[in-house]
C-alpha beads as a LAMMPS data file, in Angstrom:
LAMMPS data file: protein, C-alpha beads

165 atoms
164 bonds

1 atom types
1 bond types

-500.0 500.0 xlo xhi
-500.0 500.0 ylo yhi
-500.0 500.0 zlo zhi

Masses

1 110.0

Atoms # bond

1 1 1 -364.159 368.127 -170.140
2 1 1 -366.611 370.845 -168.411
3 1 1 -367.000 368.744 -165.774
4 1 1 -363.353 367.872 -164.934
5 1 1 -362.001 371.266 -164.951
6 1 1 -364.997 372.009 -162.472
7 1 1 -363.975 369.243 -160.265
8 1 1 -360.503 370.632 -160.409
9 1 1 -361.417 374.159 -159.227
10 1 1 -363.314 372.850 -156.725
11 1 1 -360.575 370.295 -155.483
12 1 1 -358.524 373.878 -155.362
13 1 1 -361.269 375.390 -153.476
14 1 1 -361.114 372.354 -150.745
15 1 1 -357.334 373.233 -150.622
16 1 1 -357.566 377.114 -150.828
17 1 1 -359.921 376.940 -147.347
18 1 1 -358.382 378.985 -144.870
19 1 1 -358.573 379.344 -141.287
20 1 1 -360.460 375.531 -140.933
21 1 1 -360.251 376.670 -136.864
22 1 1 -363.611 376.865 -134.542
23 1 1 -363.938 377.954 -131.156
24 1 1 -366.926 376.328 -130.658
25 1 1 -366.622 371.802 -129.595
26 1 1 -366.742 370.592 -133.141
27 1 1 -365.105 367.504 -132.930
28 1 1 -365.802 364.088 -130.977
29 1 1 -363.190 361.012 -130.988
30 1 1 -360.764 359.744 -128.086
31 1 1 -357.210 359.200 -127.272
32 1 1 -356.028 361.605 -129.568
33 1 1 -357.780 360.492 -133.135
34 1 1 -360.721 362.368 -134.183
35 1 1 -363.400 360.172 -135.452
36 1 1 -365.887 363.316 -136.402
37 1 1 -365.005 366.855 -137.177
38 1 1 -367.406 370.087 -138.385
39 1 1 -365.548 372.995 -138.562
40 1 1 -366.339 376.556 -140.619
41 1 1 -364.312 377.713 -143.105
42 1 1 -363.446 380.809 -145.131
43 1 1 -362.711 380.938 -148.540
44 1 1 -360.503 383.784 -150.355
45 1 1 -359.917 384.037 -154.033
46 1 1 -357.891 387.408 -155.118
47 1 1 -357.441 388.900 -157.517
48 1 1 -358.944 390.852 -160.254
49 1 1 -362.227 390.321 -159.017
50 1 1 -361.986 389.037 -155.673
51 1 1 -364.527 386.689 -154.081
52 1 1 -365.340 385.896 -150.625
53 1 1 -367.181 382.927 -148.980
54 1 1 -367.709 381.169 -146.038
55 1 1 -368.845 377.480 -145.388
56 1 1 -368.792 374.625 -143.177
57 1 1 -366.962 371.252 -143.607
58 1 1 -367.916 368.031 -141.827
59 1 1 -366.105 365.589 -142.237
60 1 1 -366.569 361.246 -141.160
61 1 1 -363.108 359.538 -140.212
62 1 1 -362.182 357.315 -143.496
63 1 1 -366.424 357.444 -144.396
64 1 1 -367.494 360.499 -145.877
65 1 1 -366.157 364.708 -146.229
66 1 1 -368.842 367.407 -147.128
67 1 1 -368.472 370.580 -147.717
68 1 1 -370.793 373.764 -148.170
69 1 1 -369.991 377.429 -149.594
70 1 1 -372.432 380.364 -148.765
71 1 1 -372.155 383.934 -149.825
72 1 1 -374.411 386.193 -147.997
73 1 1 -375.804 383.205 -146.250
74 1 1 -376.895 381.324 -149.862
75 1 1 -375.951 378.069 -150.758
76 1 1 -373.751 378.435 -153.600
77 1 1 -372.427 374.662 -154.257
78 1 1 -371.808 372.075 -152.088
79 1 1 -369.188 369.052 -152.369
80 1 1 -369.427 365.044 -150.956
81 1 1 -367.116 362.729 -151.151
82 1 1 -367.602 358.926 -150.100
83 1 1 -365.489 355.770 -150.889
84 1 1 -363.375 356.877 -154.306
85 1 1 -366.059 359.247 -155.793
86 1 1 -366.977 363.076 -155.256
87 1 1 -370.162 364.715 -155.926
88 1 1 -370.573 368.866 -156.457
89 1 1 -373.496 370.118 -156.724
90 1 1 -374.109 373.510 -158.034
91 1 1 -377.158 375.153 -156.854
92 1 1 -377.007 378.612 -159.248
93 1 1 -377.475 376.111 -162.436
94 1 1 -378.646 373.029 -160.832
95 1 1 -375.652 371.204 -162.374
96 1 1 -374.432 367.930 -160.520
97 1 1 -371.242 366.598 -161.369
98 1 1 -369.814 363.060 -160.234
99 1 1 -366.187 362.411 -160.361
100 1 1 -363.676 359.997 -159.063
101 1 1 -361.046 361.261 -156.694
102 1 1 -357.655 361.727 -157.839
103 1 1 -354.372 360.706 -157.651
104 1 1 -352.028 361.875 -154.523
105 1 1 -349.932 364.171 -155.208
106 1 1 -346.529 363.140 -153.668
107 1 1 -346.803 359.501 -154.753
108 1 1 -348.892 359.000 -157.328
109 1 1 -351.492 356.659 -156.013
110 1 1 -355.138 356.564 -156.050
111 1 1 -356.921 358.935 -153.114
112 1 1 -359.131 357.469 -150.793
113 1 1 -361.557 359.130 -148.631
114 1 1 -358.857 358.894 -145.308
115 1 1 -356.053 360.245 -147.234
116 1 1 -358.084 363.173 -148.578
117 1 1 -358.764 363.861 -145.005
118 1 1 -355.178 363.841 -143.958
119 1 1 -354.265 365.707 -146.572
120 1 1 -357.142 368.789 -145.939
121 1 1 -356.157 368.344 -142.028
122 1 1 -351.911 368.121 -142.336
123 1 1 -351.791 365.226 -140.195
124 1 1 -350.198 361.438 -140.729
125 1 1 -346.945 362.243 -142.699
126 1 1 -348.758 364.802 -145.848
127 1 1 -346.826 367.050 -147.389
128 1 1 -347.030 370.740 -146.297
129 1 1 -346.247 371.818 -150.229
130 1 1 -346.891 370.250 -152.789
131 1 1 -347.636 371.077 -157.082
132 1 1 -350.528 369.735 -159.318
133 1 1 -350.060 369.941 -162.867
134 1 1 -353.177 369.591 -164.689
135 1 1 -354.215 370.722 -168.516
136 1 1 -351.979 374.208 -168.883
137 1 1 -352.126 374.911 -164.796
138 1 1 -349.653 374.845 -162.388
139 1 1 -351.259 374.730 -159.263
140 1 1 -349.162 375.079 -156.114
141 1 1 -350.572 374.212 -153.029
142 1 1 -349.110 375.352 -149.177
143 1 1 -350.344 374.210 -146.591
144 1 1 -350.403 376.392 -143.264
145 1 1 -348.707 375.860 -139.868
146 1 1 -350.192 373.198 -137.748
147 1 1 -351.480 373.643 -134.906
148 1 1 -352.144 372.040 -131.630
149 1 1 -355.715 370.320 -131.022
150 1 1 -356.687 367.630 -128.381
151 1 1 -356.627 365.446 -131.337
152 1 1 -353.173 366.273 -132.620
153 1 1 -351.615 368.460 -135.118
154 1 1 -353.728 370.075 -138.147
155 1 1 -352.745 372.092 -140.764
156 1 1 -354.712 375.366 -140.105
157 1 1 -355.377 376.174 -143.517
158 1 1 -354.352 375.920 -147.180
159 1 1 -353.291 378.740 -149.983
160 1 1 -353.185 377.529 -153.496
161 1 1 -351.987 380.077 -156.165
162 1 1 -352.925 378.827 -159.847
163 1 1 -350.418 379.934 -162.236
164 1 1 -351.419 380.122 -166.278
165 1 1 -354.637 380.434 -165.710

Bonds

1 1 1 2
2 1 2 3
3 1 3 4
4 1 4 5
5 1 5 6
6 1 6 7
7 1 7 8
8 1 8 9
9 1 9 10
10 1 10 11
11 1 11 12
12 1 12 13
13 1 13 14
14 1 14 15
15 1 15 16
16 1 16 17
17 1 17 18
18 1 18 19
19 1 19 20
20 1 20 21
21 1 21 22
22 1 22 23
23 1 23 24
24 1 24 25
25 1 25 26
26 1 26 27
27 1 27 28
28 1 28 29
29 1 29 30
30 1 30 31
31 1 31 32
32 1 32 33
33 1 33 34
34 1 34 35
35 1 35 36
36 1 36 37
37 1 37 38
38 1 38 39
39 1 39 40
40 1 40 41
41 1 41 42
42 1 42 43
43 1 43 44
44 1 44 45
45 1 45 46
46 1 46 47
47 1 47 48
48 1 48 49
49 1 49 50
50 1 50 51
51 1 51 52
52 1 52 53
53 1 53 54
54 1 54 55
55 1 55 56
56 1 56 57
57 1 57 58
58 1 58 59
59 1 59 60
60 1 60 61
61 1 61 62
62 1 62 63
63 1 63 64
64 1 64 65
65 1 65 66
66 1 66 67
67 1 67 68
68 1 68 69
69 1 69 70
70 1 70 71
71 1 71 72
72 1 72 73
73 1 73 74
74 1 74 75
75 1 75 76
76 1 76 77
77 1 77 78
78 1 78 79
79 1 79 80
80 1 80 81
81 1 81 82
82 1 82 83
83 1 83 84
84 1 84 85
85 1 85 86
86 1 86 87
87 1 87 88
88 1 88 89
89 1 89 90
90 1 90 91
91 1 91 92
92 1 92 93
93 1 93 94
94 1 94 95
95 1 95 96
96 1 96 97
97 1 97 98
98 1 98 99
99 1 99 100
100 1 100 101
101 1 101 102
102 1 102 103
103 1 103 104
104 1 104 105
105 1 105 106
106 1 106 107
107 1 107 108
108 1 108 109
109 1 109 110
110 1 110 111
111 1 111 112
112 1 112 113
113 1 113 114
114 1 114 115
115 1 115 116
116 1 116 117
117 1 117 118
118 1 118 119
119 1 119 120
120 1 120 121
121 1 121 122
122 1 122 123
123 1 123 124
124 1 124 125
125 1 125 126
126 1 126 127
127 1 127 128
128 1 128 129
129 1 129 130
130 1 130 131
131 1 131 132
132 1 132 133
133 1 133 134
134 1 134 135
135 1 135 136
136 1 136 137
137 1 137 138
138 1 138 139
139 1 139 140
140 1 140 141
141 1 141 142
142 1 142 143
143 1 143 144
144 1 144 145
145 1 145 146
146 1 146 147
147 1 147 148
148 1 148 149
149 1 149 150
150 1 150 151
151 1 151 152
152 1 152 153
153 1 153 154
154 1 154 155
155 1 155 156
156 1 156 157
157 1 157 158
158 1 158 159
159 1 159 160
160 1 160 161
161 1 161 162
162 1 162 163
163 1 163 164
164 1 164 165
């Protein structure tokens, strides 16, 4: 059960990554499809005890996402996702969790690696809001305004606000 609601959080901390934006050429493709994308991103929990962290994302067209936080330039955890699975590692304990992905939130049907993209990126038809209820949370997820790339529109971030928690 440990292990699920840490998946969760982190599936929230995918979504809660704002600003996904670089400056720097950080993605390759062609005629308007990405096919590889690293980008940094910032990550912003408030609240009582606000935390701060910043990380990269990398992510393979319909092959593979990963995903690594850093506060004060340490490795904190890091997330990889391939095919239907997801694996977080957490280097404080040395815990490793494996999970499989979950369902999609508008319809109901199993997540793949290329729909978990779309979804992080706001392109091909996701939803820009959208609620997860899972256990006693109610997590509501909005997405950010797109923006324009060579590679089409992306959402430029995501805020998730978890209510009963």
């Amino acid at each position: 059960m440990r292990s699920v609601r840490l998946f969760l959080i982190l599936v929230v901390v995918a979504l809660a990554m704002a600003g996904c934006r670089t400056t720097k050429p950080g993605v390759s493709g062609g005629n308007g499809d990405w096919t590889n994308v690293t980008v940094p991103m910032k990550l912003v929990m408030q609240g009582e005890k606000g935390v701060s962290a910043s990380g990269r994302l990398t992510m393979v067209r319909d092959e593979s996402i990963y995903m690594s936080v850093r506060v004060l330039g340490m490795e904190m955890f890091s997330v990889y996702a391939e095919g239907d699975s997801a694996w977080v590692y957490d280097k404080m304990s040395g815990t490793l969790l494996c999970e499989r992905l979950g369902r999609e939130p508008k319809n109901g049907k199993r997540l793949n690696i290329g729909r978990l993209q779309d979804i992080l990126l706001g392109t091909r038809g996701t939803p820009k809001d959208f609620t997860i209820d899972a256990w006693k949370f109610s997590i509501e997820c909005r997405g950010g305004e797109p923006v324009s790339t060579p590679y089409g529109h992306m959402r430029e971030g995501w805020n998730a606000v978890i209510d009963n928690a």
